[in-house]
DOKOLSE-887685 format. One record per residue (C-alpha): x negated, y, z negated. Coordinates in steps of 0.2 Angstrom, whole numbers, plus 5000, padded with zeros to 4 digits. Layout:
XYZ...
END
This chain:
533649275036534649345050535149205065534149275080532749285068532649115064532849055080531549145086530549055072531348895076530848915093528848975089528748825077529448695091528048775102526648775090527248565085526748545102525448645104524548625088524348425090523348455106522248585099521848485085521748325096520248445103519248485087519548295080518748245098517548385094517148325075517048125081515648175093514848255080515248145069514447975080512948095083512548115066512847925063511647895075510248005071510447945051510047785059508547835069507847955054508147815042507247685053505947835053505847815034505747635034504347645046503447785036503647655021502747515029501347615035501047685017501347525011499747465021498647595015499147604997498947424997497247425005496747534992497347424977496347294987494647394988494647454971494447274966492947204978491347154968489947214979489047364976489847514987489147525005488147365003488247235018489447135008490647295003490547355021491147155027492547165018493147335021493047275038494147115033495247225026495547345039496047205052497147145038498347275037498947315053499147505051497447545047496147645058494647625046494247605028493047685015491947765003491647924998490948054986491448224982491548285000490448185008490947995017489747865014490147745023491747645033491947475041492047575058490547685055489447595043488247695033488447865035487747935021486047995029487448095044488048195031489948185036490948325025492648305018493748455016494648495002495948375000497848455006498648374990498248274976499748164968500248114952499547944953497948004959497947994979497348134990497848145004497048235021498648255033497448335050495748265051494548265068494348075074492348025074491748005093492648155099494248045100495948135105497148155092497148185073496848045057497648065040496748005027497147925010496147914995495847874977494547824966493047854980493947734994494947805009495947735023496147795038497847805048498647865064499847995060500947955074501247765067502547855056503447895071503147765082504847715085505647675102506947795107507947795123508947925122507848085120508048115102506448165092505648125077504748215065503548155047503448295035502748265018503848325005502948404993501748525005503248535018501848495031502248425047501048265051501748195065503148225079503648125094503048185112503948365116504748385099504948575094504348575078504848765073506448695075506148525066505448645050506948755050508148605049507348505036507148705026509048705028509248525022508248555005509348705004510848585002511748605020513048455026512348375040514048395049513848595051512548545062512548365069511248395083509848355067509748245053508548225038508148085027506948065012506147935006506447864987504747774988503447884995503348094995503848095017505248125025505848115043506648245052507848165067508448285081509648275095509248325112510148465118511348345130511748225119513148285111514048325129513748125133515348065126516148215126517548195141518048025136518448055119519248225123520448105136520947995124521448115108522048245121523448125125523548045108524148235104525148285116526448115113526248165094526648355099528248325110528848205094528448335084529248495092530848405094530848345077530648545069531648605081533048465074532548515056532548715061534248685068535148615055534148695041534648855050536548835045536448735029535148865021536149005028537748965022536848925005536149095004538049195010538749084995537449134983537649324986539449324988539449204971540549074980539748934970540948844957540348764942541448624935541048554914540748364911541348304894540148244883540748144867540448054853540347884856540747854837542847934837542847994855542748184851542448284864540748404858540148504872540148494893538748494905538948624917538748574935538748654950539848604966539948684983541348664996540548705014541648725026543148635016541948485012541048454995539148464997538248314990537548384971535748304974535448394991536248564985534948564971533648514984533748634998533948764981532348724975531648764992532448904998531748994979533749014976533848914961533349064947534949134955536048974954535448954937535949154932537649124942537948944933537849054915538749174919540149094925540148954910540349134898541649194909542649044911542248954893541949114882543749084873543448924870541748944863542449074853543848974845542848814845541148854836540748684836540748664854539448684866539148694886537248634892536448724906535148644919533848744920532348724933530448694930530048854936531248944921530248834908528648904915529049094911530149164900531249234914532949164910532549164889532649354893534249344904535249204893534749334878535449464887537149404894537449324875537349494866539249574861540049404868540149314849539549154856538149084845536549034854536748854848538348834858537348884874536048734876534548694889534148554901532648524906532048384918530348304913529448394928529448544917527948434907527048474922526248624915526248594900525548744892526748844899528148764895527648724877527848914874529448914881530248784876529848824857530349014862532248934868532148864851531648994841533349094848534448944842534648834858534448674860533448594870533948434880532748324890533648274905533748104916532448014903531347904906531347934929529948064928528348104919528748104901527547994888527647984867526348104869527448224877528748214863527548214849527048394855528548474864530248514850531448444857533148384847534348264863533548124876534748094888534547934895534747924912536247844922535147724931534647634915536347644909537047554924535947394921536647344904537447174903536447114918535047024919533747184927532247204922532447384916534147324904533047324891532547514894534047604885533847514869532047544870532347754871533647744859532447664847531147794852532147934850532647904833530747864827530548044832532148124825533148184843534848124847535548034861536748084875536847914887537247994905538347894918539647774908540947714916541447544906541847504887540647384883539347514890539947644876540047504863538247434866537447584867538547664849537947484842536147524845536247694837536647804853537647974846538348054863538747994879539748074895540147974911541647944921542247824906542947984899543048114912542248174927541748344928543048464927543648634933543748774918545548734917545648584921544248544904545348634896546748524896545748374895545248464877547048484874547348284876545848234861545548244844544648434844542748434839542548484820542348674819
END
């Protein structure tokens, strides 16, 4: 990416870190009000619910209560205790008989057979036998509907607006709708019950609450009503300016931070990725060979390739090369550069020396397509280096996907190169993993190497991999020793391979090749 370019985007990124925190400070404001509305109005629809509960809970209970009386139905005794009855529970307007669609007689009306008082057709009928009338005229030419509940020839009488008779001083309205008609019983004073309807349609079609906090709608588990809880139209604006004070501030401290760290970042990312990139394409990178040998006689068998890059005269810490790599996407190329130059610059020696081999690290995104197979195939054809002298690394975050990389390690394989599973036992590897990828070399990592002959808890680890990886038939290459009785331990234990600064540190082409020149020579 050209320089002015990327300061411009440095430059638009500082202004959206500050900008974006304050925007979003706004919408979090925005999504707490909403979010302390619908709290609120799940409270008052679920008080609703439980108010709904108690009233039904009086007339179902009344009814149990009236099946059970001994006196012949609308006798003096019946209609005393219906009267009993209907001061007992508390949320009754009148208890009864009837017959077909005709009322008999009630603790408020006494015998009324003779007045022949109709019954409609019931609005529903449940499963356990109720009926229920939801809009019924009051005797007396009172105001205001009754419900009625029924079963078995006895009826109760209630007021449909006790199932919301709920003190509210904020303005929000409640609604009662039974569940299995949809029918509206009662609403609060100056509720809009199209509206009321249209939110509890929306909530039995499975909308979030949130998408619109001004309503909320709650059902009962025990009985077929619901309540239906809306806001009124200024209540979401009443605590509107004092949260919008406090996040507005909140973000723009955290944008200010933030701009000047991505503007840091930008800045220093803006020579350190560029100069990357100019060494990539002008193939600038140098790759240096580590000895690996065998900790049995010493022999040198192969070399890790490596890859070392000198900006600006100073060497360029491995770990963050590889890093910034990875996310700038340049790592297929590194990789593709880091092959070629091991043919160019080892291609004799392979040649003379069959028996000896270079490894290559190659990234999780190579082992999860078979990209570089196809390259490595390529490059090897007409140079008379065998594939087995040309083998792969993998880290264990090439498990990751493990389909993938299944089929492309066993295609590596298949074309004669080994396959090495790099830094063992630091990432996500498990026995399971090893019973189902082929693999043939563990190399242990340098951290657990580094703890033997001390009293750490992980000194135990190597001898544990090396007993592993015989059980399953790989070879052993322990990374990062630096002392004798390192090497001895881990030969002892049945460890075959083993590179570290013990022996050498990685080497220049020419420089490996005089290091070769100073040991006993592999076996050809």
């Amino acid at each position: 990416m050209k320089r002015p370019l990327f300061l411009a985007m440095a430059v638009i990124l500082a202004f959206a870190a500050a900008v974006l925190p304050i925007a979003a400070s706004m919408r979090v404001a925005e999504e707490e009000v909403a979010r302390r509305e619908v709290a609120q109005l799940q409270m008052f629809a679920n008080a609703a619910v439980a108010r709904m509960e108690m009233v039904m809970a009086d007339a179902t209970g009344a009814l149990h209560e009236m099946e059970g009386l001994p006196d012949a139905p609308c006798s003096d005794g019946n209609l005393a205790s219906l009267r009993r009855i209907t001061f007992t529970f508390h949320h009754l307007r009148d208890t009864g008989r009837y017959a077909g669609n005709y009322r008999l007689c009630s603790a408020l009306l006494g015998d009324v057979f003779r007045r022949h008082m109709t019954l409609p057709e019931p609005d529903w009928r449940d499963t356990h036998g109720f009926e229920y009338w939801f809009d019924l005229d009051n005797p007396f030419g009172a105001p205001g509907p009754s419900m009625l509940v029924g079963r078995h020839g006895h009826y109760v009488s209630v007021d449909p607006k006790s199932f919301v008779d709920i003190v509210e001083l904020d303005g929000r309205h409640i609604g009662a709708v039974n569940t299995a008609t949809g029918v509206f019983i009662a609403t609060t004073t100056g509720s809009d019950v199209a509206q009321m309807a249209r939110e509890y349609q929306r909530n039995a079609n499975g909308a979030d609450e949130l998408d619109n906090p001004g309503s909320s709608v709650r059902r009962s588990p025990r009985i077929p009503f619901a309540a239906v809880a809306l806001a009124p139209p200024t209540g979401l604006l009443a605590t509107w300016p004092m949260l919008v004070g406090s996040f507005v501030v909140a973000g723009l401290a955290i944008g200010v931070l933030l701009a000047a760290l991505v503007f840091r970042a930008m800045s220093r990312r803006l020579t350190m990725e560029g100069a990357l990139r100019n060494a990539v394409r002008r193939r600038r990178l140098e790759v240096h060979y580590q000895p690996i040998v065998a900790l049995e006689d010493g022999r040198c068998v192969g070399a890790e390739a490596l890859l070392r890059w000198k900006r600006d005269g100073q060497p360029v810490p491995p770990d963050l090369l590889i890093t910034l790599a990875e996310q700038t996407g340049l790592m297929p190329q590194i990789t593709d550069h880091v092959l070629d130059r091991a043919i160019a610059e080892l291609g004799p020696l392979l040649r003379a020396r069959p028996g000896f081999y270079v490894s290559i690290n190659v990234c999780a995104d190579d082992v999860s397509s078979p990209r570089f197979l196809d390259v490595l195939t390529a490059r090897l054809q007409g140079t008379g280096i065998a594939p087995r002298q040309i083998r792969i690394e993998i880290t264990e975050r090439s498990f990751l996907h493990a389909e993938t990389a299944l089929e492309v390690i066993q295609a590596f394989r298949d074309a004669g190169h080994p396959i090495y599973i790099d830094d063992f036992g630091t990432g996500y590897s498990s026995l399971s993993y090893l019973q189902v990828f082929k693999v043939d070399v563990l190399k242990i990592d340098k951290s657990f190497i580094d703890t033997i002959g001390r009293e750490a808890a992980s000194s135990t680890v190597a001898p544990h991999i090396i007993a592993m990886a015989e059980a399953l038939g790989f070879e052993v290459v322990a990374e990062g020793i630096e002392h004798e009785d390192q090497a001895r331990f881990l030969h002892e234990r049945g460890a075959q391979f083993g590179q570290g600064w013990l022996y050498s540190r990685a080497l220049p082409a020419d420089g490996l090749q005089a290091y070769l020149a100073s040991r006993r020579a592999p076996e050809r």
